[in-house]
Structures are given as structure tokens and as C-alpha cells.
C-alpha positions in Angstrom: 0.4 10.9 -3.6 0.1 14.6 -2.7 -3.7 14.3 -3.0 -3.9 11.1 -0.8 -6.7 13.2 1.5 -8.4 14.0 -1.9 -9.0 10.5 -3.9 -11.6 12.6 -5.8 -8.2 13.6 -7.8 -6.9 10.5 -8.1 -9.7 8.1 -9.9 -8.2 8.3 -13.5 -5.5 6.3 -12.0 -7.5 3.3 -12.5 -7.1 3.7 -16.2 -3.6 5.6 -16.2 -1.8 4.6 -13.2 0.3 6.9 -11.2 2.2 8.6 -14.6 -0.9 9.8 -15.4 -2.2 11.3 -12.6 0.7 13.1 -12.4 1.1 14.1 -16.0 -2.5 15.7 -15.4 -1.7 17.6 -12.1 1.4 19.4 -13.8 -0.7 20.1 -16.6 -3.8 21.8 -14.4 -1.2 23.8 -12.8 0.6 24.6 -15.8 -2.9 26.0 -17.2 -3.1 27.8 -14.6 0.1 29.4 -14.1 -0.1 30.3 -18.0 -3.8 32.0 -17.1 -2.7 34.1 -14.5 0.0 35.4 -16.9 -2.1 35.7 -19.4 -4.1 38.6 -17.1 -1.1 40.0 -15.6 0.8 40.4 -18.8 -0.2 39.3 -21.8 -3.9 40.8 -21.9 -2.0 44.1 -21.4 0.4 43.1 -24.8 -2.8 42.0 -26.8 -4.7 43.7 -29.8 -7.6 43.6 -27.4 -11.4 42.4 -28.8 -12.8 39.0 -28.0 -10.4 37.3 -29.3 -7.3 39.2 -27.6 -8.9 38.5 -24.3 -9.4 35.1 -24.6 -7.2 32.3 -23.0 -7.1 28.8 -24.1 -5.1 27.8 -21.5 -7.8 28.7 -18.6 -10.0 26.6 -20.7 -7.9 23.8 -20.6 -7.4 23.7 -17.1 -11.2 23.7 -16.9 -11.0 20.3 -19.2 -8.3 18.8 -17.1 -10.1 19.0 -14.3 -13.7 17.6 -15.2 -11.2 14.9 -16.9 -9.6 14.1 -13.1 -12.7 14.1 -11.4 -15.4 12.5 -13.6 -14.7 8.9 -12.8 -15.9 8.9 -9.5 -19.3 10.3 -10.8 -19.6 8.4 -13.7 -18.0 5.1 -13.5 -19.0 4.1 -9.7 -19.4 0.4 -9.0 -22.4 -1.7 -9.5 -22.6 -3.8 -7.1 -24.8 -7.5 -6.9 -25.7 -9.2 -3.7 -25.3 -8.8 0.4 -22.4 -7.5 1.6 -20.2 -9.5 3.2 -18.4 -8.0 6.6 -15.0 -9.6 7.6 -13.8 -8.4 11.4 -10.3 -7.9 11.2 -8.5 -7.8 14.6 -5.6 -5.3 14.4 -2.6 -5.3 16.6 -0.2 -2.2 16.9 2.5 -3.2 19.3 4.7 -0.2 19.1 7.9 -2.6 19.7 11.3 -0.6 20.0 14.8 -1.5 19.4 13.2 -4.7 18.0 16.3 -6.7 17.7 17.7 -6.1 21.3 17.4 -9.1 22.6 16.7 -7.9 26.1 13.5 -7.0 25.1 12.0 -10.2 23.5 10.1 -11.0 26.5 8.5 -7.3 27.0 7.9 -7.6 23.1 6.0 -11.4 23.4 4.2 -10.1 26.4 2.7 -7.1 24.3 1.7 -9.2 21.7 0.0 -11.5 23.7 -2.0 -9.1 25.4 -3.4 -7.8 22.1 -4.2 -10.9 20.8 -5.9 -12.0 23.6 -7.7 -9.0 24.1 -9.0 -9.1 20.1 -10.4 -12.7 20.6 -12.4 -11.7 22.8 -14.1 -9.9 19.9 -14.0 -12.9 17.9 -12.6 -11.8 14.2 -12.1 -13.5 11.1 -9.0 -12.6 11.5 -6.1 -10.9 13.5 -2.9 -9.5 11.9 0.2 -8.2 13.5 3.2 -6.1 11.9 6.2 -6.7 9.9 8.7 -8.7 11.7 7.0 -8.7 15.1 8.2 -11.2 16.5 11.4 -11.6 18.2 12.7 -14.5 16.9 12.5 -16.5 13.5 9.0 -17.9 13.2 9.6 -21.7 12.4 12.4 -21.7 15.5 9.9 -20.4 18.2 6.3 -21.2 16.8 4.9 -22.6 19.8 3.5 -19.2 21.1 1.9 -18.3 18.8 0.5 -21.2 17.6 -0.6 -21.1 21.7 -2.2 -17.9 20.5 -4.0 -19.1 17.7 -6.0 -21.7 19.2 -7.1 -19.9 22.5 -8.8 -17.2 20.1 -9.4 -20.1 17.7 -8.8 -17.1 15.1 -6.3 -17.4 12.1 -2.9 -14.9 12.6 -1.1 -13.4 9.3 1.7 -12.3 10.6 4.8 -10.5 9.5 7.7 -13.0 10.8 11.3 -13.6 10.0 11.7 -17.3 8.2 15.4 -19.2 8.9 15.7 -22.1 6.6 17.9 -24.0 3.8 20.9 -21.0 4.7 18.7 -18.1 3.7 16.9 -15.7 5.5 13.1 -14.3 4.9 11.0 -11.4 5.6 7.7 -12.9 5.7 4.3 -12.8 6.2 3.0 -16.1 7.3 -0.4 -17.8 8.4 -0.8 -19.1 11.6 -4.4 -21.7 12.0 -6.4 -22.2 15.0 -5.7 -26.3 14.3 -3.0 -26.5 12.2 -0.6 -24.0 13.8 2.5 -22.6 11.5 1.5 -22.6 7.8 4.5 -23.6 5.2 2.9 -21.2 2.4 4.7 -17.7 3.8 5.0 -15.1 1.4 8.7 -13.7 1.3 9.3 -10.2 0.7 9.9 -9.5 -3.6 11.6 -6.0 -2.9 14.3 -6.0 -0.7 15.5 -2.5 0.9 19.3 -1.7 0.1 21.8 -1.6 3.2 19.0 -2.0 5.3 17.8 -5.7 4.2 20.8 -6.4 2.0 24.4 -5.0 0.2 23.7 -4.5 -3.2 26.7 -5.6 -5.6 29.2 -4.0 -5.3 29.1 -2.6 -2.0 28.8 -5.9 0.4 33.0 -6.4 -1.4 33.9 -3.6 0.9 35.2 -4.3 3.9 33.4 -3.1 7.1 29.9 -2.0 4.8 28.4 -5.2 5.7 28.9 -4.3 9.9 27.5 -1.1 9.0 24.2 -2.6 7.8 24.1 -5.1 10.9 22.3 -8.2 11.7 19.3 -7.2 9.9 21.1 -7.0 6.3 21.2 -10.5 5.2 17.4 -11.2 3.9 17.0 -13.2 0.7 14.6 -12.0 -1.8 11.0 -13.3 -2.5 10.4 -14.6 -6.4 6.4 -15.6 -5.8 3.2 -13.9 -5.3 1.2 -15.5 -2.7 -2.8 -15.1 -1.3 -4.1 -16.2 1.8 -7.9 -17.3 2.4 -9.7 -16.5 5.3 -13.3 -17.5 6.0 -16.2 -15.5 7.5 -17.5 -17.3 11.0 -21.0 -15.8 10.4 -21.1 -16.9 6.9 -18.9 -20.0 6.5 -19.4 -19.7 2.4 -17.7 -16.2 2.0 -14.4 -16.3 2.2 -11.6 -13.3 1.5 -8.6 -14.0 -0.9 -5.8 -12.1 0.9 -3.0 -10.3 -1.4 0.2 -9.8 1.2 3.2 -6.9 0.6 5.8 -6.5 3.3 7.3 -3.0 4.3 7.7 -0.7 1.0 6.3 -3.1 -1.2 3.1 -1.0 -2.2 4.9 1.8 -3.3 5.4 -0.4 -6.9 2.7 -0.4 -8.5 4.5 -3.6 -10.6 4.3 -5.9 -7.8 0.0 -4.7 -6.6 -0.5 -5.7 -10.4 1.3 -9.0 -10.0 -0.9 -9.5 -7.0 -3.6 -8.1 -8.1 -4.0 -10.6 -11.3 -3.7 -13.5 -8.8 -7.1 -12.6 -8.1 -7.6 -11.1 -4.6 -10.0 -9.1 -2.8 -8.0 -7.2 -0.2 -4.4 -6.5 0.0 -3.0 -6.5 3.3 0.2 -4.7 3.7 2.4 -5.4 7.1 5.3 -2.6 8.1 7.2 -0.8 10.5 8.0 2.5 10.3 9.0 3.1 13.8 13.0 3.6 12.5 11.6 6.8 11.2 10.1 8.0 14.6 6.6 10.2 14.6 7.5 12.9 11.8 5.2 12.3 8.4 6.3 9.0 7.1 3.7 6.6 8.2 1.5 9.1 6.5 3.5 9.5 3.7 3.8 5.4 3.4 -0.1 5.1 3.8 -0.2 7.9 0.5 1.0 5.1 -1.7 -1.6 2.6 -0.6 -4.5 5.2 -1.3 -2.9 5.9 -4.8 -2.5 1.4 -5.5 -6.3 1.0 -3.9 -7.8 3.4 -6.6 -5.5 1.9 -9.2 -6.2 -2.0 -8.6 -9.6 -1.3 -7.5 -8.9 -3.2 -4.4 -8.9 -2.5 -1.1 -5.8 -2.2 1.6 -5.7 -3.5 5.1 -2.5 -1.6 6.6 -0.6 -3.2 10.4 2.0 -0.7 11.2 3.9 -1.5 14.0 3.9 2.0 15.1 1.1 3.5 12.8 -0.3 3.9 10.1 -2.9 1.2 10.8 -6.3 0.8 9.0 -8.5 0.2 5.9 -8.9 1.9 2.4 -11.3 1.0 0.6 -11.5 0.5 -3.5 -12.0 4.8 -4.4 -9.0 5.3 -1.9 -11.3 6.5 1.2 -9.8 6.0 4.1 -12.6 3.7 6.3 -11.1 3.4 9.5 -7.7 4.5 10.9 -6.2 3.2 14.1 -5.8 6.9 16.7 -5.5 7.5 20.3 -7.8 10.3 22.0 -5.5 12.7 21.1 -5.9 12.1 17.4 -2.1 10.4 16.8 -1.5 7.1 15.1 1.6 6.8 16.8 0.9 4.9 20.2 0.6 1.0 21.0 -3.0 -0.1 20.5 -5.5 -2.6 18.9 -8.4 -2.9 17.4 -11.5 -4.5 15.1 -11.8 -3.2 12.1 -15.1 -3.9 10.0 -14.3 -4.4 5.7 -17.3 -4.7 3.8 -16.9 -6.6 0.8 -19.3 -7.2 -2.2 -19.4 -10.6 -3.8 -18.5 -10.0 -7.4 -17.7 -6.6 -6.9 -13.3 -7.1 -7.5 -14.3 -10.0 -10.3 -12.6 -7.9 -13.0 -9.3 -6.8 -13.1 -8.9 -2.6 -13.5 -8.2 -1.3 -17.3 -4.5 0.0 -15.8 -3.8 -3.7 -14.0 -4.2 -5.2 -17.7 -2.1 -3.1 -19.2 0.4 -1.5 -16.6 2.3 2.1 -17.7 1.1 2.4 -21.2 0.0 5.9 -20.9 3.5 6.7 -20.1 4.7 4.4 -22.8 2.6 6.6 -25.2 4.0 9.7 -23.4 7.8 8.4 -24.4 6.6 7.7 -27.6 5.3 11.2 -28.4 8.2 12.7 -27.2 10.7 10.7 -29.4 8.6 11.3 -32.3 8.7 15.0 -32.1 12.2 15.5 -31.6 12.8 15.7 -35.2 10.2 17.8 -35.5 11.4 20.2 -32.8 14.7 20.1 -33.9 14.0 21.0 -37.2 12.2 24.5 -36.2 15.4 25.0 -34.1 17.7 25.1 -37.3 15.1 27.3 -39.3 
């Protein structure tokens, strides 16, 4: 994720995932490292001729790098057909000390204003953060079904979900018509002592006060898609693949999701707790790294930043900033995906088959231990 700002670095990932971008940036740097040696020392040490003066290593590096990079020349997308643009209305609340419950009114207020405001615009589609609104969805619905049907514009919506004794973090679909929608998607990966106590830990008294009101969620077991249609162009419609939070940061679950079958993945978050230092940045990192790797492309709703779109080669399309240049602010917007029909009808080489470069990396290793140990005892 270093070279989020450089996706030019990252296309192999669509083959090797993650693991093996990584395995080939150590190894570039490695080279390198091992070159520059090579003229400060070694070249000094060496019988001299061609063949004293030559580094393999610098070579090497050279390979690594063509390697990295030649996907994006060589393997670009053929396309077929029109595209197909889906407006996507984008709310950005910036809501603070969410769960005060003083500030539930201030909070509905925002939202409606941002709503209302993107209707006017009429999308496909507005979305709004995780767990924006103040209380659980399917106990106080009426507002933003309300919402809904004065933009007559579908919401997906990050919303808590009270039912049966348990507790979800959800994203959920909210129709012009039909109002609340019983197909939420739960969050899968739960975040410890913030969502939940992990075994052991909720067995000691006073941990589970610590965590709060907040630290009772029950897990998610199910992928889930949403469909939304275009209004110009009522026969193209967008299969939606939801993660809540931290969830793109496993690539497991984007493949899970991925497979379903969807053209966009739309991630909901907030990473207000961790105020304006680098996280939202460093959150957004991991969706550049899962868009090149499942050949899809991410919508992001950040309650306070990072909001945008990435598209399939991890470009950054259009980001959500104030005049100063700063995602962090309370602010909306219509963003503009272009999608191409067929173009996400095949699944990426690395969501068929997952980690198996690092499998065969593991592999390697344990098969030259005895090799390696060996030359140790002679």
C-alpha cells in the first residue's frame, strides 16, 4: 500500500495479490542495495576485466521492474459497447461524538440537508456512511424512508440493525416505494474491543465498560449485492458489492464478494475516531491495492473523508476535497462511474485462486531447509 499514488507498481497484484507485490518491492530494493555495494566495495575487491565489473544483481533489479510494470501496458482491458455512467450522490456528514445522544437531531438535520441537496441532482443513487444514523435503522425508518421518496432515489446506507437479541453493523437499502429493505448486509469482520470482546477478555470484569455501548455487534456470515438501476438507461443496472469499516483491507472477503459477481464495491466507514492525521489515506491505500487485484472498482463514503471512486487499474477518479485541498470537512457530492458492459464479466486470475504465490513462496522455503542446513554442517 505504500505505492497507493503509484498503481503503475501495483498491476501484478491482479495475478499475485498483495504477497506478491510485496515480495517484488523487497526484491527491487534488495537488487539495488546489493548494486550500490557492489560499486562501493566489491568492484574495488574484484580481479577486475568484464567479468569483475559486472553485477547481476543491477540486472535483476532491471527485470523486476519491467516485471511490476508491464501489465498495465500489455494486458489493458478490451472493452465492448457504450459506456454506461451511474451518478452516485455522496454524502459526507462529518458527524462527532456519534453516540451522544444530544446530538441526534443536529446529526438527522445534517443528513437531511445532504440528501436533499443531491436529489436535486437526480442520481442513481445516494450513499451515506457507516453507522450514520443515530439510532437503529428498523426502530426509526420513517425518515429516511421520508428521504427516499422526495428524491425518489434509492439510499445504501451504513445503519445499525436491532433484532432477534443481536446487534448489526449494516449497510442497508432504502427504495423510493418500498422504503426499508430486509436484505442488509451485516458486517463479516468485527473490530476487537471496539465492536466486540474477544474470548477471553469480555470474562473480565470491567473490560466490557471499557469497550462501551458500541462493543456488542454480532458478526455477518453472508456476502450480499445490491442492484441499482440507471434512470437514463432503465436496462443497465449496477450489481453493488458492500464492505463496512476495515473490511477491504482482507483481500479474503473482496474475493468472496467479488465471485458473487459485482461490478462496484462500495465500501461505507468512519474514520473520524482517528481525527485528520493520515488514516483516511492510509484506509483508502487498501482499496487501491483490492481494486487492481479484483479488477473492480471502489466507491468509498467516509463519514469524515476519504470519499470517492477508484477505478479497476487503482486510479483514483474523483475524491471528495474542500478548496483548500483536505478531505476532512462535511460535504457532498455527485460522483460520475463509468462502467463498461462486459468489461468485470470475468473474474481476475488472483480472485480464482487467492494467495498461491505465497503458498508457493512457503513451499520453496520448506523445501530448501534441508538443503541450507546441510551446507551449514559442511
Amino acid at each position: 500500500v505504500t505505492q497507493w499514488e503509484r498503481p503503475v507498481l501495483l498491476q501484478t497484484a491482479q495475478w499475485l495479490g498483495s504477497w506478491g507485490v510485496s515480495f517484488f518491492l523487497v526484491l527491487f530494493n534488495l537488487c539495488l542495495c546489493s548494486y550500490v555495494h557492489h560499486l562501493l566495495v566489491r568492484r574495488r575487491e574484484s580481479i577486475g576485466g568484464i567479468l569483475g565489473n559486472i553485477c547481476p544483481d543491477f540486472y535483476l533489479a532491471i527485470i523486476v521492474f519491467v516485471f511490476m510494470v508491464s501489465p498495465f501496458f500489455l494486458f489493458k482491458k478490451q472493452t465492448t459497447g457504450d459506456k454506461v455512467e451511474f451518478q452516485v450522490g455522496l454524502c459526507q456528514p462529518y458527524l462527532m461524538e456519534k453516540w451522544k445522544g444530544g446530538n441526534a437531531g443536529i446529526h438527522k438535520d445534517t443528513l437531511k440537508r445532504q440528501t436533499r441537496f443531491l436529489g436535486l441532482m437526480n442520481p442513481d443513487l445516494i450513499v451515506w456512511p457507516e453507522a450514520s444514523t443515530p439510532y437503529a435503522l428498523n426502530q426509526d425508518s420513517a425518515w429516511v424512508e421520508e428521504l427516499s421518496s422526495q428524491t425518489q432515489t434509492p439510499l445504501l446506507i451504513g445503519a445499525v440493525w436491532k433484532g432477534g437479541g443481536s446487534i448489526h453493523n449494516t449497510i442497508s437499502e432504502v427504495l423510493p416505494e418500498a422504503g426499508v429493505q430486509d436484505n442488509w448486509y451485516a458486517k463479516r469482520v468485527l473490530v476487537p474491543f471496539g465492536e466486540y470482546v474477544p474470548f477471553p477478555f469480555k470474562w473480565i470484569p470491567g473490560v466490557r465498560k471499557l469497550v462501551g455501548p458500541v462493543g456488542s455487534f454480532k458478526e455477518g456470515s453472508e456476502v450480499k449485492t445490491f442492484s441499482v438501476h440507471s434512470k437514463k438507461n432503465e436496462d443497465s443496472t449496477l450489481k453493488i458489492g458492500p464492505l463496512i469499516c476495515y473490511e477491504d483491507i482482507f483481500p479474503r472477503l473482496c474475493r468472496e464478494t467479488a465471485l458473487a459477481g459485482v461490478d462496484l464495491f462500495f465500501v461505507t466507514t468512519n474514520d473520524a475516531w482517528f481525527g485528520r492525521e493520515g488514516c483516511a489515506e492510509q484506509h483508502a491505500a487498501h482499496s487501491v491495492l483490492r481494486a487492481i487485484e479484483t479488477q473492480r472498482p471502489f466507491l468509498r463514503c467516509g463519514n469524515a473523508g476519504w470519499s470517492g471512486w477508484i477505478d479497476s487499474n487503482g486510479y483514483q477518479r474523483e475524491v471528495l476535497r474542500n478548496e483548500e485541498g483536505s478531505i476532512y470537512f462535511e460535504g457532498a457530492t455527485t460522483l460520475s462511474i463509468t462502467i463498461s458492459p462486459n468489461q468485470f464479466s470475468k473474474a481476475s486470475f488472483y480472485v480464482r485462486y487467492g494467495d498461491w504465490f505465497a503458498y508457493v513462496c512457503v513451499f520453496l522455503t520448506l523445501a530448501s531447509l534441508p538443503f541450507v542446513l546441510r551446507k551449514k554442517r559442511n
